[in-house]
Structures are given as structure tokens and as C-alpha cells.
PDB file of N, H, CA, C and O in Angstrom:
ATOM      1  N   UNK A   1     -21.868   2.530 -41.349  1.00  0.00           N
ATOM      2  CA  UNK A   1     -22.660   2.796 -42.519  1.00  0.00           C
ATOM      3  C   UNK A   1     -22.120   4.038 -43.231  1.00  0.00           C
ATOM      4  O   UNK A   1     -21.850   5.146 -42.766  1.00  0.00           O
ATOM      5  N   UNK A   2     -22.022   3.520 -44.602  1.00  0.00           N
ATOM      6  H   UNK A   2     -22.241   2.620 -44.980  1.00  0.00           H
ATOM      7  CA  UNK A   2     -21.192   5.121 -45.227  1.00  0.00           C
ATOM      8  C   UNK A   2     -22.482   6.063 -45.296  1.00  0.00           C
ATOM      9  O   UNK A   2     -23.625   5.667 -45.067  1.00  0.00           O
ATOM     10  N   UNK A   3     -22.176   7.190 -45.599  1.00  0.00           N
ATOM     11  H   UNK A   3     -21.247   7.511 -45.785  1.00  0.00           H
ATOM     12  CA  UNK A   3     -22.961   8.310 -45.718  1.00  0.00           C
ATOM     13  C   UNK A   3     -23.012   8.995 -47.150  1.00  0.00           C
ATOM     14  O   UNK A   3     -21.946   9.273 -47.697  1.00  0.00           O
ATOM     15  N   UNK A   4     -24.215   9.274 -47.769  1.00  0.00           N
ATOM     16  H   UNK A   4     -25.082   9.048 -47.325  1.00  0.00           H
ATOM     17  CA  UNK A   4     -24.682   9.181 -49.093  1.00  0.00           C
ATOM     18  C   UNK A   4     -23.665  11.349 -49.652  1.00  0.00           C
ATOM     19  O   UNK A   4     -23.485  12.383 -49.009  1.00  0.00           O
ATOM     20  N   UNK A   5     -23.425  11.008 -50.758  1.00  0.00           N
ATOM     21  H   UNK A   5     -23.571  10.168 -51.280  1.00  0.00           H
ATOM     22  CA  UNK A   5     -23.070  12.202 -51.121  1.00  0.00           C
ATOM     23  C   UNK A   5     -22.897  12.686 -52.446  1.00  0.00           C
ATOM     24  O   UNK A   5     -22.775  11.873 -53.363  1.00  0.00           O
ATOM     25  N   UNK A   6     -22.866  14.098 -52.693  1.00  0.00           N
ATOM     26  H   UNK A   6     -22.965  14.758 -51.948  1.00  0.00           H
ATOM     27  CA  UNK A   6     -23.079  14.255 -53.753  1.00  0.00           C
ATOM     28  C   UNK A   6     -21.834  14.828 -54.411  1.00  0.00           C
ATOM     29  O   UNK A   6     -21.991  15.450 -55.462  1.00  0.00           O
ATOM     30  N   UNK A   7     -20.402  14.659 -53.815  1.00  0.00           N
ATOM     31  H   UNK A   7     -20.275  14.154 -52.962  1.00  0.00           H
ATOM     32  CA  UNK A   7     -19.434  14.609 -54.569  1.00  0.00           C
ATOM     33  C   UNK A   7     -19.231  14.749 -55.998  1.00  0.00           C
ATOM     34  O   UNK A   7     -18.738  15.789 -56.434  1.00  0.00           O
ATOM     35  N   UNK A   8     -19.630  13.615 -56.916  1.00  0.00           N
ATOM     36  H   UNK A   8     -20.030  12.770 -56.562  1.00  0.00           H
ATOM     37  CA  UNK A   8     -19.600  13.680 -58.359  1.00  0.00           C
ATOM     38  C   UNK A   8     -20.083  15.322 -58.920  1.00  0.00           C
ATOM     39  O   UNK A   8     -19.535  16.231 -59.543  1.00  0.00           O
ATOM     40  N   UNK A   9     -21.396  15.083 -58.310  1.00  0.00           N
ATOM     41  H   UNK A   9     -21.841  14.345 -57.804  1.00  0.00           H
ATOM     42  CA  UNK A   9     -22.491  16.658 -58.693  1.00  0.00           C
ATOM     43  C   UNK A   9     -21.106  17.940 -58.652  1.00  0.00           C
ATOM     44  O   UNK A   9     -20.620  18.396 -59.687  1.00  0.00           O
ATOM     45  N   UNK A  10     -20.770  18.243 -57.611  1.00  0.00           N
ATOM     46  H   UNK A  10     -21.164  17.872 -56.770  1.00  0.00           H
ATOM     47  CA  UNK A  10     -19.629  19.284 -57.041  1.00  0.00           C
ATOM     48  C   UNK A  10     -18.814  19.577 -57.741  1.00  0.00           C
ATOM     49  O   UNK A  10     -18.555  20.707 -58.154  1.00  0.00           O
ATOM     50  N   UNK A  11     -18.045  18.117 -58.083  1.00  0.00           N
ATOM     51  H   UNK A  11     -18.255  17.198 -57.748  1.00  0.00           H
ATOM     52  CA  UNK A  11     -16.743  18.105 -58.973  1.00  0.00           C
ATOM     53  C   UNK A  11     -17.186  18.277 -60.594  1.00  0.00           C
ATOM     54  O   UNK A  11     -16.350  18.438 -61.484  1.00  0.00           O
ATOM     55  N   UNK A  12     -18.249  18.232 -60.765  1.00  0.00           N
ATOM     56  H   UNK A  12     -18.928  18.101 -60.042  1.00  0.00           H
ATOM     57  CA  UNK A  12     -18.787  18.357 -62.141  1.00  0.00           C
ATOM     58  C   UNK A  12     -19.349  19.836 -62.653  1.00  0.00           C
ATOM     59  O   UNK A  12     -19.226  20.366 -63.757  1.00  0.00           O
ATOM     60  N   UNK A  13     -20.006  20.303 -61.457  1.00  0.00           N
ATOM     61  H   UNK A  13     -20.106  19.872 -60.560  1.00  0.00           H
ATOM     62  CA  UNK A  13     -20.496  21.801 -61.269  1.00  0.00           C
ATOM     63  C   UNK A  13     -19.036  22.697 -61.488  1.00  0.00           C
ATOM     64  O   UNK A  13     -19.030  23.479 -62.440  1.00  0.00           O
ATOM     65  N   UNK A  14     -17.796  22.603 -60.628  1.00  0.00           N
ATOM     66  H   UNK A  14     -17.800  21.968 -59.855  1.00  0.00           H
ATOM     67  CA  UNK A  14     -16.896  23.125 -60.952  1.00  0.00           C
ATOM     68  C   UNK A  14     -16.009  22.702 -62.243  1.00  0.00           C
ATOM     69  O   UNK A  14     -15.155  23.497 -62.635  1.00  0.00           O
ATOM     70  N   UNK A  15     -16.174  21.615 -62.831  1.00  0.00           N
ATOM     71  H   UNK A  15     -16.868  20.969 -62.512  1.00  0.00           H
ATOM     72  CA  UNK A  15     -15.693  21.573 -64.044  1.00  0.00           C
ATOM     73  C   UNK A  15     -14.175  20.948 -64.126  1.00  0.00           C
ATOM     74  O   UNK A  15     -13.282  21.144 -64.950  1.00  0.00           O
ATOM     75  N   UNK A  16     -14.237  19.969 -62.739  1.00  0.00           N
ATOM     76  H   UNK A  16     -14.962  19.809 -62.069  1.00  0.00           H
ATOM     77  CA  UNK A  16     -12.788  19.695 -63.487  1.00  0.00           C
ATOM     78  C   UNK A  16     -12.379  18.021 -63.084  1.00  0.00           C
ATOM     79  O   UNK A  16     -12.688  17.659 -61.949  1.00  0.00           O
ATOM     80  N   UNK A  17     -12.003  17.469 -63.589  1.00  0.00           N
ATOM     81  H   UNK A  17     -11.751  17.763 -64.511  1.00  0.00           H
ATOM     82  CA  UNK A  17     -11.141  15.902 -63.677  1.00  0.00           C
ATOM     83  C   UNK A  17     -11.393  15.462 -62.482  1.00  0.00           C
ATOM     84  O   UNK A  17     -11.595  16.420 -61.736  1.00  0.00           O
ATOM     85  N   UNK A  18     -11.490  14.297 -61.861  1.00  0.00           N
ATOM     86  H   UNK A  18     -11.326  13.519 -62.468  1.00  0.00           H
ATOM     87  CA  UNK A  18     -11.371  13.714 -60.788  1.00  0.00           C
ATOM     88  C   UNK A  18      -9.495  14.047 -60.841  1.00  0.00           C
ATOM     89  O   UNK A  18      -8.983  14.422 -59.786  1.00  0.00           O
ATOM     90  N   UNK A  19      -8.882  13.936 -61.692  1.00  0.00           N
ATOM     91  H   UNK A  19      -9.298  13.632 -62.549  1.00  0.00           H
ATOM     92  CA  UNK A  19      -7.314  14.201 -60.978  1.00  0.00           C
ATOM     93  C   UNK A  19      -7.143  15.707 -60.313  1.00  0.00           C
ATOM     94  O   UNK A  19      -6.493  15.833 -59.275  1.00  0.00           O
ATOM     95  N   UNK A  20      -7.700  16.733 -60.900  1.00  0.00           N
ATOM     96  H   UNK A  20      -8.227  16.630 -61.743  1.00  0.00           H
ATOM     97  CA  UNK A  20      -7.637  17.985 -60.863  1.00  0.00           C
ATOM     98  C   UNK A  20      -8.642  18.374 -59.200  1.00  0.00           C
ATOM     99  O   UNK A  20      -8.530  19.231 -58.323  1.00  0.00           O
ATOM    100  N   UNK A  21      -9.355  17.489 -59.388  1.00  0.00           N
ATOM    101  H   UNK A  21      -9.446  16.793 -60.101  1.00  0.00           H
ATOM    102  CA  UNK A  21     -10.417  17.756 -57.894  1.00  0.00           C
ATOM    103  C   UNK A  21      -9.633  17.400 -56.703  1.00  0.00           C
ATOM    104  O   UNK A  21      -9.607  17.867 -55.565  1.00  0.00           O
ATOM    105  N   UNK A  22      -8.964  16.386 -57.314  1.00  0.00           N
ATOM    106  H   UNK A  22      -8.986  16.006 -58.239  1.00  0.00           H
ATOM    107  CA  UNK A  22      -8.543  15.378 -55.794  1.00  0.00           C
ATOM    108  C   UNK A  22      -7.022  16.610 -55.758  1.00  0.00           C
ATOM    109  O   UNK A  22      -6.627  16.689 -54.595  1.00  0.00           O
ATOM    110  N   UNK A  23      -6.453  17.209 -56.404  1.00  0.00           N
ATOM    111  H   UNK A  23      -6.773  17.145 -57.349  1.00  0.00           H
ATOM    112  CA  UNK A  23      -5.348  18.230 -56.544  1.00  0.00           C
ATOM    113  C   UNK A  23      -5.598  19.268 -55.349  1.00  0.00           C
ATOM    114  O   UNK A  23      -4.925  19.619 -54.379  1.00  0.00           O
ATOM    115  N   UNK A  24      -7.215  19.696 -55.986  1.00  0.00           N
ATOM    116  H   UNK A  24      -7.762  19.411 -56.773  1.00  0.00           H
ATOM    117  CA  UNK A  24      -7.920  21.110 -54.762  1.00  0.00           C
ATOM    118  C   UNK A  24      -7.962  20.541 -53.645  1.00  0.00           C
ATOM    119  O   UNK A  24      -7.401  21.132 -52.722  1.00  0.00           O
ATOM    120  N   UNK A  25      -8.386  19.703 -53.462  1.00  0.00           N
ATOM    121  H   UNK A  25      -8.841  19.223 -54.212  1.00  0.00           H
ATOM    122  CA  UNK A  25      -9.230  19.027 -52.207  1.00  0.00           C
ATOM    123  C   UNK A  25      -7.915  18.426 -51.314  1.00  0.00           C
ATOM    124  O   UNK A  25      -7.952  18.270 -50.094  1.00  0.00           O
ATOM    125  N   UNK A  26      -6.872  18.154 -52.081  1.00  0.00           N
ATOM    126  H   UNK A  26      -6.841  18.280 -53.073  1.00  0.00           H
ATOM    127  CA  UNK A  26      -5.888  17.437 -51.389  1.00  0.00           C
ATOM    128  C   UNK A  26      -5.885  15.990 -50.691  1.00  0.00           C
ATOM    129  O   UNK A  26      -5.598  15.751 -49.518  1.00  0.00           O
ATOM    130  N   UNK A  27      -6.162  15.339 -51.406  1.00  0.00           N
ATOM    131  H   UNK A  27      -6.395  15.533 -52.359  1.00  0.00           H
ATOM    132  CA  UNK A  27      -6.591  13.513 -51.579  1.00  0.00           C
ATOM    133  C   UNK A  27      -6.073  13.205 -52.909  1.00  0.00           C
ATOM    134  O   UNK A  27      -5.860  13.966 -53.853  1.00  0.00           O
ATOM    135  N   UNK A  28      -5.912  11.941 -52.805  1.00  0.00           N
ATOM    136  H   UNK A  28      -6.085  11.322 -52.038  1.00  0.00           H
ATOM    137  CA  UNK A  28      -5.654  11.248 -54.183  1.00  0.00           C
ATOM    138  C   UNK A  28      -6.799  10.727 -55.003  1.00  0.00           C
ATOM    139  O   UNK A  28      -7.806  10.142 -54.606  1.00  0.00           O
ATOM    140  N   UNK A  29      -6.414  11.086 -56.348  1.00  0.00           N
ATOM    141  H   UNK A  29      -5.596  11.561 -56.671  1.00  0.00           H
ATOM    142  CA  UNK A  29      -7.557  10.546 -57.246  1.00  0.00           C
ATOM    143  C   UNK A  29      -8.382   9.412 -56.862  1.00  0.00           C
ATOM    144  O   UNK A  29      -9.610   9.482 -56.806  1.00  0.00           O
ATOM    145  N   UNK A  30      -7.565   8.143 -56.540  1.00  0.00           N
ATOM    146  H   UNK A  30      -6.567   8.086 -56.586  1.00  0.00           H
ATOM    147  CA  UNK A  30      -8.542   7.098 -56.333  1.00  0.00           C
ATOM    148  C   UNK A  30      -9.898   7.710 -54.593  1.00  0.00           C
ATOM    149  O   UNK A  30     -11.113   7.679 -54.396  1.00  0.00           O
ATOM    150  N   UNK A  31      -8.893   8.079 -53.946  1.00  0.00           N
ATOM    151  H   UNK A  31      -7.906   8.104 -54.106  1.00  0.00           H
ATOM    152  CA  UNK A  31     -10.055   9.209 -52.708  1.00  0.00           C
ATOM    153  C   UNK A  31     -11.169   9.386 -53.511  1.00  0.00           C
ATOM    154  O   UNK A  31     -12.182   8.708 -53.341  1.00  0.00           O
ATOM    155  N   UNK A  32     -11.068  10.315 -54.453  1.00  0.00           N
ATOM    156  H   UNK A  32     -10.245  10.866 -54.591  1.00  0.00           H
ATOM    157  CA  UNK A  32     -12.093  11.212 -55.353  1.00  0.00           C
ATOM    158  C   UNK A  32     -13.426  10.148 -55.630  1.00  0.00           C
ATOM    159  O   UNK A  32     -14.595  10.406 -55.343  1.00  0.00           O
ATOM    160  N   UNK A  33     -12.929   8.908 -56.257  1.00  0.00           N
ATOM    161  H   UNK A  33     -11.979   8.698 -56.491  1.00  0.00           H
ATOM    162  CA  UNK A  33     -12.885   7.660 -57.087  1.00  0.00           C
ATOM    163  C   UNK A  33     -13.899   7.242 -55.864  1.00  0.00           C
ATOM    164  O   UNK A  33     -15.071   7.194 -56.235  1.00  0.00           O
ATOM    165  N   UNK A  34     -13.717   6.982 -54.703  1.00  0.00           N
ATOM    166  H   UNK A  34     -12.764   7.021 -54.401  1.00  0.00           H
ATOM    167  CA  UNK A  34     -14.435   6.177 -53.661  1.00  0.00           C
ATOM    168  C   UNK A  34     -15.398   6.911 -53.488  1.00  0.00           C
ATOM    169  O   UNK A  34     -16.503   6.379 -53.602  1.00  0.00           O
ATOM    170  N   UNK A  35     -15.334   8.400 -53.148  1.00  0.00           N
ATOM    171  H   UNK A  35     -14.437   8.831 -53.055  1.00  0.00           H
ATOM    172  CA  UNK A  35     -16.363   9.357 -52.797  1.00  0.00           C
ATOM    173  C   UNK A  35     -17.414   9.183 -53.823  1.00  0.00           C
ATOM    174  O   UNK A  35     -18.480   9.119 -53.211  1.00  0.00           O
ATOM    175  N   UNK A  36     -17.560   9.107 -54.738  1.00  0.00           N
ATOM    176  H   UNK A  36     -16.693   9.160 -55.235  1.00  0.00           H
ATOM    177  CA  UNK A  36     -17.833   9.545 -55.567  1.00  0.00           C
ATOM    178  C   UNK A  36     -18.787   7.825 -56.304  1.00  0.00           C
ATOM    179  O   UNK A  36     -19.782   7.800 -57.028  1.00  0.00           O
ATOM    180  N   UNK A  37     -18.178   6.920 -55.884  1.00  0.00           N
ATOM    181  H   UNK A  37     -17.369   6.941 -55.296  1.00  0.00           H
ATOM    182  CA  UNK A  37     -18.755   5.752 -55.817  1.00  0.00           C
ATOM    183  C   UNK A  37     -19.940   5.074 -54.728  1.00  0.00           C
ATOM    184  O   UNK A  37     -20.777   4.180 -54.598  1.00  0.00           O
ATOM    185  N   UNK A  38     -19.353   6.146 -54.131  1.00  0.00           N
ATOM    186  H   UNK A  38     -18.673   6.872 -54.236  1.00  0.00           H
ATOM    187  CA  UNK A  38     -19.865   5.730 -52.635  1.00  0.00           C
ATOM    188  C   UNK A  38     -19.793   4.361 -52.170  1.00  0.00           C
ATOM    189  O   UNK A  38     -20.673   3.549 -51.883  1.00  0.00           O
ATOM    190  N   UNK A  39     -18.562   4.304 -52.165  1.00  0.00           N
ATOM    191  H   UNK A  39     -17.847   4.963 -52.398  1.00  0.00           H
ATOM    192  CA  UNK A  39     -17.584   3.439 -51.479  1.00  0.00           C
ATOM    193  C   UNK A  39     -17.231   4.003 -50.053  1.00  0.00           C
ATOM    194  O   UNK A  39     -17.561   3.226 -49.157  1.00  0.00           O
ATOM    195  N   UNK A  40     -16.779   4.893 -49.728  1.00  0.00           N
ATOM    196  H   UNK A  40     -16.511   5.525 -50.455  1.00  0.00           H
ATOM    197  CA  UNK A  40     -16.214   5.647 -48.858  1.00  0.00           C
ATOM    198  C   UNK A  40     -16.504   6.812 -48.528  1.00  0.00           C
ATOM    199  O   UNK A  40     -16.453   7.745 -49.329  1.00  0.00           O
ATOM    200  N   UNK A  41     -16.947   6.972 -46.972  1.00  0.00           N
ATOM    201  H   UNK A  41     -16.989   6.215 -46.321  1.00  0.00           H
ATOM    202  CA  UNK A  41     -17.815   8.486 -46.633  1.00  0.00           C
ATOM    203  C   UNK A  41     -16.738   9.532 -46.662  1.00  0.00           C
ATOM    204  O   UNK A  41     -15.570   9.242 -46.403  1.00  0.00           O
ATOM    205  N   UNK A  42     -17.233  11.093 -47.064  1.00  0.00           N
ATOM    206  H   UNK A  42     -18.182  11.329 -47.273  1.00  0.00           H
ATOM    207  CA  UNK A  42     -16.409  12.382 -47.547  1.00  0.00           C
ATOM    208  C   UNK A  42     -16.343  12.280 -45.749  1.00  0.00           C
ATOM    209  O   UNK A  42     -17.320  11.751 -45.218  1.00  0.00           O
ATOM    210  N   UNK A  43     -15.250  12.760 -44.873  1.00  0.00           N
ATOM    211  H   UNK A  43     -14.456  13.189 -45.304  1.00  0.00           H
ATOM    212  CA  UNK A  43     -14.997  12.973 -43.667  1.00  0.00           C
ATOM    213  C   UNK A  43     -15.279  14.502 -43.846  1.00  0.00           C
ATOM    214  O   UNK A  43     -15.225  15.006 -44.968  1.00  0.00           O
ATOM    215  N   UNK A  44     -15.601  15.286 -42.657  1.00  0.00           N
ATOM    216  H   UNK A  44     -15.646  14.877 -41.746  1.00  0.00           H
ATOM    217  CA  UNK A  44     -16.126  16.760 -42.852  1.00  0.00           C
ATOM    218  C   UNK A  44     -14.871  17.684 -43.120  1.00  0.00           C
ATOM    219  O   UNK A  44     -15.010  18.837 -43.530  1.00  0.00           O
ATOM    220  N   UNK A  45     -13.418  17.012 -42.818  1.00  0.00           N
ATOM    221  H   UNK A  45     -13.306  16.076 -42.485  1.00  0.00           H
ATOM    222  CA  UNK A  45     -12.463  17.847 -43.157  1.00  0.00           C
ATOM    223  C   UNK A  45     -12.361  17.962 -44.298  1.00  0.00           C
ATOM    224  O   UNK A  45     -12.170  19.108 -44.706  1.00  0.00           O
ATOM    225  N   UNK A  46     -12.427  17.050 -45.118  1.00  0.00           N
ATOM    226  H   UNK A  46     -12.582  16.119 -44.787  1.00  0.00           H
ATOM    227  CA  UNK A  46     -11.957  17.005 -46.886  1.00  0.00           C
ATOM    228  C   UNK A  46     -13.516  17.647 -47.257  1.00  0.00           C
ATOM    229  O   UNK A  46     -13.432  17.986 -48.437  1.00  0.00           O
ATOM    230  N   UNK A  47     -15.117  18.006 -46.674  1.00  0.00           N
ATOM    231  H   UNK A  47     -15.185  17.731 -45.715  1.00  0.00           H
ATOM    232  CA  UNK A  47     -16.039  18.459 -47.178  1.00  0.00           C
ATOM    233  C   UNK A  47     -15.753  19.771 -46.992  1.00  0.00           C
ATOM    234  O   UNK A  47     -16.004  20.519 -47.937  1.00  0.00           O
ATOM    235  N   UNK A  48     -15.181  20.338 -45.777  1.00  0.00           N
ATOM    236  H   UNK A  48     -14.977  19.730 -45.009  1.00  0.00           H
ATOM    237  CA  UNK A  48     -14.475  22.043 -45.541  1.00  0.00           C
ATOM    238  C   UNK A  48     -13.634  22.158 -46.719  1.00  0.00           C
ATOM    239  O   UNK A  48     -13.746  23.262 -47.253  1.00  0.00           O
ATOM    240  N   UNK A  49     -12.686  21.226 -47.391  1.00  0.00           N
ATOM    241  H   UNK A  49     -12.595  20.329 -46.958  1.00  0.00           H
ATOM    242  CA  UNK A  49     -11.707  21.658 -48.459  1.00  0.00           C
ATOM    243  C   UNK A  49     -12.290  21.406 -49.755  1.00  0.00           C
ATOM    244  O   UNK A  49     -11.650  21.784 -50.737  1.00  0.00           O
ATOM    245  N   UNK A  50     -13.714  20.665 -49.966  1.00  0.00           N
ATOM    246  H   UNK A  50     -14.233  20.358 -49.169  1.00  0.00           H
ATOM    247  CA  UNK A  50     -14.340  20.810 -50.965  1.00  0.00           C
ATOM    248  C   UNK A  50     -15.190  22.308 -51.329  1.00  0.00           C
ATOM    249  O   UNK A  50     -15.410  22.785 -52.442  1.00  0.00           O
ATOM    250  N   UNK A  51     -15.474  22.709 -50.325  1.00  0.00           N
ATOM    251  H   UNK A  51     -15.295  22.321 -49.420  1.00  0.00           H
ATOM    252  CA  UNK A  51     -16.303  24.211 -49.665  1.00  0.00           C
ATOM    253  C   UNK A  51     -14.602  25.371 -49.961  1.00  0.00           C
ATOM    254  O   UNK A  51     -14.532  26.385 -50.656  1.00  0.00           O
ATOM    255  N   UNK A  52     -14.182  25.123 -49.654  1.00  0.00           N
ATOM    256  H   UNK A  52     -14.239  24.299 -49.090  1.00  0.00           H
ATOM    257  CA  UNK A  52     -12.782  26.219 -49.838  1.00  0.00           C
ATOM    258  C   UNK A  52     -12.416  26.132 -51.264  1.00  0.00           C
ATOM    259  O   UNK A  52     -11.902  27.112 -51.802  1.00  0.00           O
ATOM    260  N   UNK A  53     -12.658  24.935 -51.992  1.00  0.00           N
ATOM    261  H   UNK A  53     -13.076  24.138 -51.555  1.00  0.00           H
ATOM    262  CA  UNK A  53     -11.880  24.819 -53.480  1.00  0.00           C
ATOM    263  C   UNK A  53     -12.847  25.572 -54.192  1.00  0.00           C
ATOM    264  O   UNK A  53     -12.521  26.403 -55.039  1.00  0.00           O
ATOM    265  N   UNK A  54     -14.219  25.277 -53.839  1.00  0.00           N
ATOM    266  H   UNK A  54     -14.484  24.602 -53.151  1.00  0.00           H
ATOM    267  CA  UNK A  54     -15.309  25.747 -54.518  1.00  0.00           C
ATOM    268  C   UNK A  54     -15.148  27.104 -54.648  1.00  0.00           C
ATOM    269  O   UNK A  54     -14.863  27.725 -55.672  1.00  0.00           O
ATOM    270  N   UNK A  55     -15.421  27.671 -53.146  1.00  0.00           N
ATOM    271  H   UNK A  55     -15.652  27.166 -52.315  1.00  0.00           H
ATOM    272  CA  UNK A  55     -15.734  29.663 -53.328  1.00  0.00           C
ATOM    273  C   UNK A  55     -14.156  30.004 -53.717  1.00  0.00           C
ATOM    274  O   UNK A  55     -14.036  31.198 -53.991  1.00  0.00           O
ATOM    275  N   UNK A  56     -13.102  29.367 -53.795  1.00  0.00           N
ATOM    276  H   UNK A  56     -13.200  28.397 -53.572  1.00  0.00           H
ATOM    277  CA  UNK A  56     -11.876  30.174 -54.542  1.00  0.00           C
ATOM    278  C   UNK A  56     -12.153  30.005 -56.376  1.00  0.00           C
ATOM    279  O   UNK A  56     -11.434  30.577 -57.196  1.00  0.00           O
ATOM    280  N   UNK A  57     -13.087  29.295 -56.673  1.00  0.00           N
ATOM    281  H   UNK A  57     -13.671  28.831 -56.007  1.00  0.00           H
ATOM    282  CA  UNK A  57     -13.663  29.527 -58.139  1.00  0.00           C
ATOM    283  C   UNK A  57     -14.815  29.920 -58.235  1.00  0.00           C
ATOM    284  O   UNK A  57     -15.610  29.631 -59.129  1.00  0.00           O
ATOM    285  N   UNK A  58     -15.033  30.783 -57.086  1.00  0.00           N
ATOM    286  H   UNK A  58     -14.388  31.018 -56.360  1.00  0.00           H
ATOM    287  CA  UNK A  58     -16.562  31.421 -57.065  1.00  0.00           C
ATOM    288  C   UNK A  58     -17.245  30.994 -57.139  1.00  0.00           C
ATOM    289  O   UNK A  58     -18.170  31.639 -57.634  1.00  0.00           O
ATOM    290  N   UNK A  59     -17.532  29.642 -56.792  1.00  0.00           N
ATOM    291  H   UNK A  59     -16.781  29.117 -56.390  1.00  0.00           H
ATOM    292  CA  UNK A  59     -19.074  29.000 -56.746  1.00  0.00           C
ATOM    293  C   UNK A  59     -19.457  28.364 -55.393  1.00  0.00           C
ATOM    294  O   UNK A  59     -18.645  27.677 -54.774  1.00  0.00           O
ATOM    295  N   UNK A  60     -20.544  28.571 -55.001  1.00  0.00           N
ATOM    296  H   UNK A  60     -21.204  29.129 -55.504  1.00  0.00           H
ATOM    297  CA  UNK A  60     -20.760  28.489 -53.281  1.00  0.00           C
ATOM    298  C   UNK A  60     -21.476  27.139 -52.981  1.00  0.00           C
ATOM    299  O   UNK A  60     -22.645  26.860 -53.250  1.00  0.00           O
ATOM    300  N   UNK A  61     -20.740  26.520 -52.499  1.00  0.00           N
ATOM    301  H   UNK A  61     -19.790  26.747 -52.281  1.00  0.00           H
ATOM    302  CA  UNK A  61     -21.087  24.989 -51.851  1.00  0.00           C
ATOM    303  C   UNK A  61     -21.093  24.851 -50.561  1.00  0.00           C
ATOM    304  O   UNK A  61     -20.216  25.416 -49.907  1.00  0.00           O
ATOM    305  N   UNK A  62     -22.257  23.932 -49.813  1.00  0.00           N
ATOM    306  H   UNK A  62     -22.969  23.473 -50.344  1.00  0.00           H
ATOM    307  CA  UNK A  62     -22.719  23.756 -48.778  1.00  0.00           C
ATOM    308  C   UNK A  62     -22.041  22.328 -48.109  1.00  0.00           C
ATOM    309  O   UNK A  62     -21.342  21.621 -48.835  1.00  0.00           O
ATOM    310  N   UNK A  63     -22.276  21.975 -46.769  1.00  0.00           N
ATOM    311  H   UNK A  63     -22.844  22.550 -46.180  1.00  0.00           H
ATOM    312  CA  UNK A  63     -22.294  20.904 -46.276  1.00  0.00           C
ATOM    313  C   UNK A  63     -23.711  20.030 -47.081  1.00  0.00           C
ATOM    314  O   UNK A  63     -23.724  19.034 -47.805  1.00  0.00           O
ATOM    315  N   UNK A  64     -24.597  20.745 -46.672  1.00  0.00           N
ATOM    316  H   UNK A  64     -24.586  21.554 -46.084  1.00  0.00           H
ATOM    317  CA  UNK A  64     -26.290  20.198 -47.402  1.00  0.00           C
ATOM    318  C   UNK A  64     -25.876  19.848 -48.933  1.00  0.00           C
ATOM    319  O   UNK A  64     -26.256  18.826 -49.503  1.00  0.00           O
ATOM    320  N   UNK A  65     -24.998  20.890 -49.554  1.00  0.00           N
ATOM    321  H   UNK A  65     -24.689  21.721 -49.091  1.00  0.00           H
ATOM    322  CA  UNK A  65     -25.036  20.399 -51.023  1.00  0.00           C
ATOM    323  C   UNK A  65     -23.977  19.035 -51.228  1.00  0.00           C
ATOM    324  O   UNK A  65     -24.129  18.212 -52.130  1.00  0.00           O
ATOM    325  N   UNK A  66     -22.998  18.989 -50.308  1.00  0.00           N
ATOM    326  H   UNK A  66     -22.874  19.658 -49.575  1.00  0.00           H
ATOM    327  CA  UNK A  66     -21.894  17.951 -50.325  1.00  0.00           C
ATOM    328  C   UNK A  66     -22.451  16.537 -49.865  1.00  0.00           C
ATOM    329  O   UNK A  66     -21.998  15.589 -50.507  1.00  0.00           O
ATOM    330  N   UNK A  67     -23.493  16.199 -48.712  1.00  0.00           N
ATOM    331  H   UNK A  67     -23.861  16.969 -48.191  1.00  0.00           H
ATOM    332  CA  UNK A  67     -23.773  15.578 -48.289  1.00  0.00           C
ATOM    333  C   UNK A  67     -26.051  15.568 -48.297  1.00  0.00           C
ATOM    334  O   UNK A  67     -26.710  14.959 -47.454  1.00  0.00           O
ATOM    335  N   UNK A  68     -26.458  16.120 -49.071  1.00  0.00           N
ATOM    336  H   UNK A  68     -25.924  16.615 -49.756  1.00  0.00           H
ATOM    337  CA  UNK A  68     -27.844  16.037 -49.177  1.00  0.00           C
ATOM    338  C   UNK A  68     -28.029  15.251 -50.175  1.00  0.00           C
ATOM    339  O   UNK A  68     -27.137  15.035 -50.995  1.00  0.00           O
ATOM    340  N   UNK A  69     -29.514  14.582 -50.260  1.00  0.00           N
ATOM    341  H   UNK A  69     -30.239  14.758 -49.594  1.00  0.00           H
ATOM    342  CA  UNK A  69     -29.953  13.474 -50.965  1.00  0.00           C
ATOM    343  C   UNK A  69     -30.381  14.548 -52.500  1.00  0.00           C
ATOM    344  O   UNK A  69     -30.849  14.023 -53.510  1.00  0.00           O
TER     345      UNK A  69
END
């Protein structure tokens, strides 16, 4: 069962492209594309590099905020 997330929210809060996200995060756009569809669950490694892309543009993201309803 995939696991619900709030990806889109994240990548939108920081302000930049699904090409430019999947760049930080280190995945390929279509990656971004699944997450974000919820097609495909964020694995907690690529949610640590969503959390690292974030506070290097100063904005502070959670596991709870990556993955809460």
C-alpha cells in the first residue's frame, strides 16, 4: 500500500519546478511526477534529501510535513 504525502505542498512552498526539485532531491523528474501523484511512496531516504534541500533554502520541513495528512 503506497503511503499518502504531501510532496507537491513542499515543492511548491519552496518554489521551484518539478525539474528543479527532482535536481535537489536527486531523482528524476518523472520520480517527482509519481510522488507527487501518488503513484509511488517518497522512501525515507529521498524524504531526508527533501528535509536537507529545504533548510539549505531556509525553510524547515518535517517527516510529519512530508508524509502527514
Amino acid at each position: 500500500m503506497k503511503q499518502k504525502n504531501n510532496i507537491k505542498a513542499v515543492r511548491r512552498l519552496l518554489g521551484l519546478s518539478q525539474a528543479d526539485f527532482a535536481v535537489a532531491i536527486d531523482v528524476s523528474q518523472g520520480n517527482v511526477s509519481h510522488y507527487e501523484g501518488q503513484r509511488q511512496s517518497v522512501p525515507p531516504d529521498v524524504a531526508n534529501r527533501v528535509i536537507e534541500a529545504a533548510n539549505t533554502r531556509g525553510v524547515t520541513v518535517t517527516f510529519n510535513d512530508i508524509y502527514g495528512s
